[in-house]
C-alpha positions as CSV (number, residue, x, y, z in Angstrom):
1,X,13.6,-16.5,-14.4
2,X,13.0,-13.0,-14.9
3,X,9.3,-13.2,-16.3
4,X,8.7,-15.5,-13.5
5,X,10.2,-12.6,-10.9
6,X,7.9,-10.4,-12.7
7,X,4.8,-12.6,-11.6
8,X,5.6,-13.1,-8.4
9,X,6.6,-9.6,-7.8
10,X,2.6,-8.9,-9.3
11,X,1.1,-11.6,-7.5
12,X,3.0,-10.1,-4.0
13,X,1.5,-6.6,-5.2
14,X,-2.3,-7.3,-5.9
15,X,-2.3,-9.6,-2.6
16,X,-0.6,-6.9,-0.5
17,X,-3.9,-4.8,-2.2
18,X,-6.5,-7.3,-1.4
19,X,-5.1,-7.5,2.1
20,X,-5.1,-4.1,2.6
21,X,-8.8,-3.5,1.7
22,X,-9.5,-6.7,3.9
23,X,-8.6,-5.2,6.9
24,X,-10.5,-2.0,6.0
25,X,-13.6,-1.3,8.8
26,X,-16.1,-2.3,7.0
27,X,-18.3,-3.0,10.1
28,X,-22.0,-1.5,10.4
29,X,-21.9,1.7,12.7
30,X,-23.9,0.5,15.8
31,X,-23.7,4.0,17.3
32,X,-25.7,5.5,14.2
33,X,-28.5,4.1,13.1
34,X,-29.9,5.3,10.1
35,X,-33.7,5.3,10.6
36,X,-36.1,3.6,13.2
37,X,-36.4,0.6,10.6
38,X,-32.2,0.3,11.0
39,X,-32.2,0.4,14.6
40,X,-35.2,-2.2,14.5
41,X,-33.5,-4.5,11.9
42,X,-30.3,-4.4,14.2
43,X,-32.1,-4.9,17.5
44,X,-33.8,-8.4,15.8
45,X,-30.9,-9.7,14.2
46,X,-28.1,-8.7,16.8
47,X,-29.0,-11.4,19.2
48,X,-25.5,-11.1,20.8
49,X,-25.0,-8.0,21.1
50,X,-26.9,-5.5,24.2
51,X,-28.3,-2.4,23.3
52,X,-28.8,1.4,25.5
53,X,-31.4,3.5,23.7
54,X,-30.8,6.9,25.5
55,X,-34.2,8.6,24.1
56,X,-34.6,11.8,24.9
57,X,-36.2,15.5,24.0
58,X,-33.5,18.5,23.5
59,X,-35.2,21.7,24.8
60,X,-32.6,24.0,26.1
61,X,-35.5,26.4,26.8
62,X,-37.1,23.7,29.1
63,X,-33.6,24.1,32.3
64,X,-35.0,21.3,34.2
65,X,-35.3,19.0,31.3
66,X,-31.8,19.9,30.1
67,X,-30.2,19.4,33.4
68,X,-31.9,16.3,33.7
69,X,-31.2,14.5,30.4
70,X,-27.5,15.5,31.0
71,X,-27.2,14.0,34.5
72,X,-28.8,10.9,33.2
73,X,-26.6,10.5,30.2
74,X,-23.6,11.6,32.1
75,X,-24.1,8.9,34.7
76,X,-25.3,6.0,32.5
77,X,-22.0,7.1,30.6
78,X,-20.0,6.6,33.6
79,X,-21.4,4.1,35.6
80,X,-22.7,1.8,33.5
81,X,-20.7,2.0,29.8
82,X,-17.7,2.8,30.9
83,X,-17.4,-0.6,32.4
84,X,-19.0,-2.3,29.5
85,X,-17.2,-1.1,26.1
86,X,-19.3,-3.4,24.1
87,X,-22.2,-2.3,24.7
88,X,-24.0,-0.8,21.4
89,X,-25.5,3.1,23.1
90,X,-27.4,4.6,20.8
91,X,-28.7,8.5,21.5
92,X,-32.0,10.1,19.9
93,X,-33.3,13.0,20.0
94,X,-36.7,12.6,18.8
95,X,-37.1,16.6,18.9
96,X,-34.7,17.0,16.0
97,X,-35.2,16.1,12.0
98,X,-33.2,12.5,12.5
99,X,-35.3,11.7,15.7
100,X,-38.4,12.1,13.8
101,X,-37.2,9.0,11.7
102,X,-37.3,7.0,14.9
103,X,-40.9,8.3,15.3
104,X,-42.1,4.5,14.1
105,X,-40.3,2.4,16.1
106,X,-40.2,4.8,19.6
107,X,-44.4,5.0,19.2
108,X,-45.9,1.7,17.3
109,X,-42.8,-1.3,18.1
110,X,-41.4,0.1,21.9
111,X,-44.8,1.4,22.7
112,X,-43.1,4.4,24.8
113,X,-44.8,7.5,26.2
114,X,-43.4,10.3,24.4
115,X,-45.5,12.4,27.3
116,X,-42.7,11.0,29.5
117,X,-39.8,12.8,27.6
118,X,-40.8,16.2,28.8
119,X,-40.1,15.7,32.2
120,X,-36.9,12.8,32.0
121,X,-35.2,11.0,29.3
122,X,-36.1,6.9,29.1
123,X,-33.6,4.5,28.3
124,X,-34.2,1.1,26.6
125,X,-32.0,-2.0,27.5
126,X,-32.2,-4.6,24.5
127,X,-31.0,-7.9,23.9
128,X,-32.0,-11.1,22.1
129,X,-34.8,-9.3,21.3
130,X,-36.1,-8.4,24.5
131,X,-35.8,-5.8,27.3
132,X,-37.3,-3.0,29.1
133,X,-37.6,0.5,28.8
134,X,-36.7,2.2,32.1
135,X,-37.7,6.0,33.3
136,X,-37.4,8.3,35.7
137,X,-35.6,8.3,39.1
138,X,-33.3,5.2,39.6
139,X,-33.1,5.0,35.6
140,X,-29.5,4.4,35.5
141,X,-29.0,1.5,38.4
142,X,-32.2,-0.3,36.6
143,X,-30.2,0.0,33.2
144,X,-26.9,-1.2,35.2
145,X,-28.8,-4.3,36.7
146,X,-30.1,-4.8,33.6
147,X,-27.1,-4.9,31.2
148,X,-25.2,-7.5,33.9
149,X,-28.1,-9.9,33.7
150,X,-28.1,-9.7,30.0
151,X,-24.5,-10.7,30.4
152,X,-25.3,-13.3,32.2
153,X,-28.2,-14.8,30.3
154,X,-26.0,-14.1,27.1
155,X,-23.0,-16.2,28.6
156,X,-25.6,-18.8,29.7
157,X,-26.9,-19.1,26.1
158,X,-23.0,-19.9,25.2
159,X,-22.9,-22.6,27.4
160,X,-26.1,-24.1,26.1
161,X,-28.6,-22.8,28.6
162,X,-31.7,-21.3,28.1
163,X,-30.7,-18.0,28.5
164,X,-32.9,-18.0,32.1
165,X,-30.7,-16.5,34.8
166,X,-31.8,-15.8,38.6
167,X,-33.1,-12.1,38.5
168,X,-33.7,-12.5,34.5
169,X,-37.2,-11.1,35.3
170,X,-36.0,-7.8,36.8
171,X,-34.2,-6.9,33.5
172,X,-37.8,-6.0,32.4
173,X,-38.9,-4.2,34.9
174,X,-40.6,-1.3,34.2
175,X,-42.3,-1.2,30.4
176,X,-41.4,-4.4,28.6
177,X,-39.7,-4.5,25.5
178,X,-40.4,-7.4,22.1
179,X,-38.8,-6.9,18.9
180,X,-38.9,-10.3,18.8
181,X,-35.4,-11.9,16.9
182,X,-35.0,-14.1,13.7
């Protein structure tokens, strides 16, 4: 009886272990993409899940620029993520070293206008694979109408649907976005 004891006090000890490192976060970091080829692989295979791509250039020489890209991320923060935790927001400064590793995927898949970044941020709304990318004045409403139909078309897919909601083509407004999915 004691050897058995022994066991089962073992057997409690290595599953209270194995448990333990279960529950562990071992979930991919959305909100820190490695590289362009990263963010690409996640915006393919991520079907579900909507993505903000807050693209921007940080010159705090350039006042106009600064005050801009500030007021835009500090309303997209509050007026559209704060309502939507799930939401995957990803920021990139394609100025500094880590932005250059975007340099791929921002110029050759999205097909933005780097040009555009000197005067306003652009923000990309992704999901299943498509979207738009969204700029200048009225950014953040575009971005908010976007993400709720991509809610809608997402919960549409769940019930079966095509995915085709009423206003589905203004989610794509301004530049359309095709990373195509898996």
């Amino acid at each position: 009886l004691s050897l058995n004891m022994k066991y089962l006090a073992l057997f409690v000890l290595v599953s209270l272990f194995f448990v333990s490192y279960a529950n562990q976060d071992h979930v991919y970091n959305w909100d820190e993409p490695a590289d362009g080829k990263d963010l690409y692989t996640s915006l393919q295979d991520e079907v579900d899940k909507i993505f903000v791509i807050f693209w921007y250039n940080k010159d705090d020489a350039n006042a106009p620029l600064k005050k801009e890209n500030e007021a835009t991320r500090n309303t997209l923060k509050s007026k559209v993520l704060a309502s939507h935790p799930d939401i995957v927001y990803v920021e990139i400064d394609l100025k500094s070293e880590k932005g250059k590793k975007f340099e791929s995927l921002y110029k050759d898949v999205l097909q933005l206008d780097a040009a555009k970044l000197e005067k306003a941020p652009i923000v990309a709304v992704v999901n299943n694979g498509e979207g738009a990318w969204i700029h200048g004045k009225g950014t953040v409403d575009e971005v908010s109408e976007s993400v709720d139909i991509f809610i809608h078309e997402a919960k549409d897919r769940q019930q079966g649907g095509t995915g085709y909601v009423y206003g589905s083509d203004k989610a794509r407004k301004e530049g359309s976005v095709s990373v195509g999915s898996k």
